[in-house]
C-alpha positions as CSV (number, residue, x, y, z in Angstrom):
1,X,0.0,0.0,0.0
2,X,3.0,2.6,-0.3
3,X,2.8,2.5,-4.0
4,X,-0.7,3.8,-4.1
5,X,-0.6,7.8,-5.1
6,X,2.5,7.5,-6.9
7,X,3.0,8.5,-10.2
8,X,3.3,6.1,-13.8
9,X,5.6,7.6,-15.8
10,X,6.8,5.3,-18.9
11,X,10.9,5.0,-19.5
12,X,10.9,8.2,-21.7
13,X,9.6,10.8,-18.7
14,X,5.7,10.5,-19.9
15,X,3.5,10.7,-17.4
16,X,0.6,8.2,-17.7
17,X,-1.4,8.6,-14.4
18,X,-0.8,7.9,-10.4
19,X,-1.8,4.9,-9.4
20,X,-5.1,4.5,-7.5
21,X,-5.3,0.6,-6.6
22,X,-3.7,-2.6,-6.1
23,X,-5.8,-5.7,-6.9
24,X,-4.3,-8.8,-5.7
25,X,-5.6,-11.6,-8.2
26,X,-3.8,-14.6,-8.6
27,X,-0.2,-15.0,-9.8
28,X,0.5,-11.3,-10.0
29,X,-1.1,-8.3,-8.5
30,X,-3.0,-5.8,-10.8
31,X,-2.1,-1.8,-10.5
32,X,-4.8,0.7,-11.8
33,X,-4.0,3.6,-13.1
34,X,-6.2,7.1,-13.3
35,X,-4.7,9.2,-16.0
36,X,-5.8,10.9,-19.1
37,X,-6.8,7.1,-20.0
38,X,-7.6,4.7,-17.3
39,X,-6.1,1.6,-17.7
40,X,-5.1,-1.4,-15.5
41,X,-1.8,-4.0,-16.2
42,X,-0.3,-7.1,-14.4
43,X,2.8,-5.9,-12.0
44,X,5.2,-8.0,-14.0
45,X,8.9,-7.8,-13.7
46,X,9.5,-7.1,-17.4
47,X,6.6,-3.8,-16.9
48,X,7.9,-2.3,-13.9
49,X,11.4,-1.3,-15.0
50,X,11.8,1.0,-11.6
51,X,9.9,2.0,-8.7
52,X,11.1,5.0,-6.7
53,X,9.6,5.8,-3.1
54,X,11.6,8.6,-2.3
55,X,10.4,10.3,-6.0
56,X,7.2,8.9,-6.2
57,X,7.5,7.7,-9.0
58,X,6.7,3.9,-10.5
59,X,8.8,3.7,-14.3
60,X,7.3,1.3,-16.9
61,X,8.5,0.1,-20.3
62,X,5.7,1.5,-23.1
63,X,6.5,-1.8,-25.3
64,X,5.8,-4.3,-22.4
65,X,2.9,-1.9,-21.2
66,X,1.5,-2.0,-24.1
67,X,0.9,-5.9,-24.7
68,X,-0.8,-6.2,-21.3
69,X,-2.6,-3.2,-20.5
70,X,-6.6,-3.1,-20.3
71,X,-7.6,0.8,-21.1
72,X,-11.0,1.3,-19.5
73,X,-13.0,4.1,-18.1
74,X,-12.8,2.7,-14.2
């Protein structure tokens, strides 16, 4: 529950949202995003490239992102 209000930026500084929940389902847990679009992804090693407590700031890569990502309006 620390990760919840930080910010998801992608590697190349773009902010895509902070992140608002963490559903724990299964194998991996499920991070949900609010941002211009809502989305939700699995928190998968090869997604989460960095997460940074002191900057608040979770660092995904966009090509990994983008294969498991589930835009929605939550």
């Amino acid at each position: 529950f620390d990760l919840i209000g930080l910010k998801v930026s992608d590697t190349s500084g773009r902010n895509l949202g902070v992140l608002e929940d963490v559903l724990q389902h299964g194998a991996a847990d499920v991070y949900v995003v609010k941002g211009e679009k809502n989305f939700m992804f699995p928190a998968l090693k090869r997604v989460i490239k960095n997460v940074d407590l002191d900057s608040h700031v979770i660092t995904v890569d966009s090509a990994a992102l983008a294969e498991v990502a589930v835009y929605d309006d939550i």
